[in-house]
C-alpha positions, 0 to 999 in steps of 0.5 A, a space after each residue: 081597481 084591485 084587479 088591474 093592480 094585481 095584473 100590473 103585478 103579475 105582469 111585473 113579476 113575469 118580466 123580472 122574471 124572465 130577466 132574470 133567467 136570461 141573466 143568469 143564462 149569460 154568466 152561465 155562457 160566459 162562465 162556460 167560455 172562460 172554463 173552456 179557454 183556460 183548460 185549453 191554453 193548458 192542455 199545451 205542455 209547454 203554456 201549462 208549465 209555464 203558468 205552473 212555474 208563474 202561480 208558484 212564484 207569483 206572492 198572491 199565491 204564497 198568500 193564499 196558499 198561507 191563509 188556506 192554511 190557517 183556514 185549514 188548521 182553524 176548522 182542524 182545531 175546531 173539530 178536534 175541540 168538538 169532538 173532546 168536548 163530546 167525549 168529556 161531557 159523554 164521560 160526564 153523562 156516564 159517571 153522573 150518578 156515581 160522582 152526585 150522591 157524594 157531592 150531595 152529602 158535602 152540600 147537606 153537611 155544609 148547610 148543616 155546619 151553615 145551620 148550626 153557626 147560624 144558630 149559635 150567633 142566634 144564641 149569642 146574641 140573645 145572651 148579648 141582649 140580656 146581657 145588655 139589660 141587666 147592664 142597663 137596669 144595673 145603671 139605673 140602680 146605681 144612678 138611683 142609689 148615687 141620687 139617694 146619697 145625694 140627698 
């Protein structure tokens, strides 16, 4: 059965095929036959200046001649972008060792800067937490010299 099924595809193939190609060879034909009417209505003189006058006045062809334009200018503008950003990044490759090392010197200073303040908040909030038990004990001192009055 696998046998049949791949001749009945083979065939198949064989005949989209051969549709294809015959397609492709009538738009060839009819391609060629309006090429060949066009250039000869325009190879009179007075038909071509004519349908030169026509297309330059028609608003289609304004359009057209306006969105060609903008094609133009967009890719222009395109290239132009692509070409400075090219030369920024190969002057950026060029000075790259001379402009890191400095950069890595304000890094390092700022976490030494960064290192220190975390230390001195360290410190500060150790004197704090003492600070806060001497307190406490104070208060229980005093607590327990008011109690002792007291009685």
């Amino acid at each position: 059965m696998e046998v049949n099924e791949q001749e009945k595809q083979a065939e198949e193939r064989k005949y989209t095929k051969e549709n294809n190609d015959k397609n492709q060879s009538m738009n060839l034909v009819i391609l060629g036959s309006v090429v060949g009417a066009g250039v000869g209505y325009l190879s009179n003189p007075e038909m071509s200046k004519k349908v030169i006058k026509t297309v330059q006045q028609s608003e289609v062809m304004r359009e057209v001649g306006q969105e060609f334009r903008k094609t133009v200018q967009e890719i222009l503008t395109e290239q132009a972008l692509t070409s400075m950003r090219k030369v920024a990044s190969g002057y950026i490759n060029k000075y790259e060792g001379t402009l890191r090392p400095s950069t890595k010197k304000k890094f390092t200073e700022t976490e030494k800067v960064e290192e220190e303040s975390h230390s001195k908040y360290e410190e500060i909030k150790e004197e704090n937490k003492q600070l806060n038990d001497r307190l406490d004990r104070i208060e229980h001192l005093l607590s327990n010299l008011v109690e002792t009055k007291k009685q």
